[in-house]
C-alpha positions, 0 to 999 in steps of 0.5 A: 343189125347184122345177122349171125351165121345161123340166120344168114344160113337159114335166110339162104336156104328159105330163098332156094326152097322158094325158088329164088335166083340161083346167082342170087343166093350163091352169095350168101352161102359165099358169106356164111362159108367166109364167116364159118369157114368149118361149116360141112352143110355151108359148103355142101349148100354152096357145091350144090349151087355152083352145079346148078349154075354149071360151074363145076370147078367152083362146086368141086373146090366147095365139096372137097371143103365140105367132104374134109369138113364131114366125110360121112355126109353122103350129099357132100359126097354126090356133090364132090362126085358130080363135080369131079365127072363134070371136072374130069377127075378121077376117083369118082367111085370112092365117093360113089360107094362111100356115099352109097354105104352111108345111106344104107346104114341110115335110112333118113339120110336116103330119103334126103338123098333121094329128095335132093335128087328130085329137087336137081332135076326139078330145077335141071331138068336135063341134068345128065351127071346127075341122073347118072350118079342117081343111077350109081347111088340109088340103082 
């Protein structure tokens, strides 16, 4: 029986909190954003992976979908962020800042913010880009 997107999404997200490998989920997230193409949080999930794995190139391309899909998403905006210094594109502060105004206005969307923060750096310890966008965002 194949699974629907909602349950390959979810079965994803089950094997990333559990620590599995990194390359071996990127294929899923792959899939679920083939099979929904207008899922914001599929792309979101999938940028976010690729920057765990240092491909930035990949992660930008995935944000940028993510960014189209759902412009208020504040990850999806520190993704495409990240991505872009990593990149070398420019226009960084607009993303930075949109980012930083949609967390203001809602206090849940902070606290996720700040838990995928520590959730980077618990799986990248030295993530350098990361601990400088967190310092834009957060202060």
């Amino acid at each position: 029986m194949t699974q629907t997107v909602e349950e390959l999404f979810e079965a994803g997200l089950a094997r990333y909190q559990d620590g599995d490998d990194i390359h071996a989920i990127i294929p899923i997230f792959k899939e679920v954003c083939e099979r929904s193409p207008k899922s914001s949080p599929a792309w979101t999930c999938l940028s976010w992976l690729y920057l765990l794995v240092d491909k930035p190139t990949s992660a930008y391309k995935a944000a940028q979908k993510a960014v189209k899909l759902n412009p208020e998403d504040p990850q999806a905006r520190i993704n495409l962020a990240i991505a872009m210094i990593d990149t070398s594109h420019k226009g960084v502060r607009t993303h930075v800042e949109l980012a930083q105004q949609f967390i203001m206005a809602v206090p849940e969307l902070k606290e996720e913010v700040e838990k995928n923060f520590a959730d980077g750096f618990s799986r990248k310890p030295d993530w350098k880009t990361l601990k400088r966008v967190q310092g834009w965002i957060l202060g």
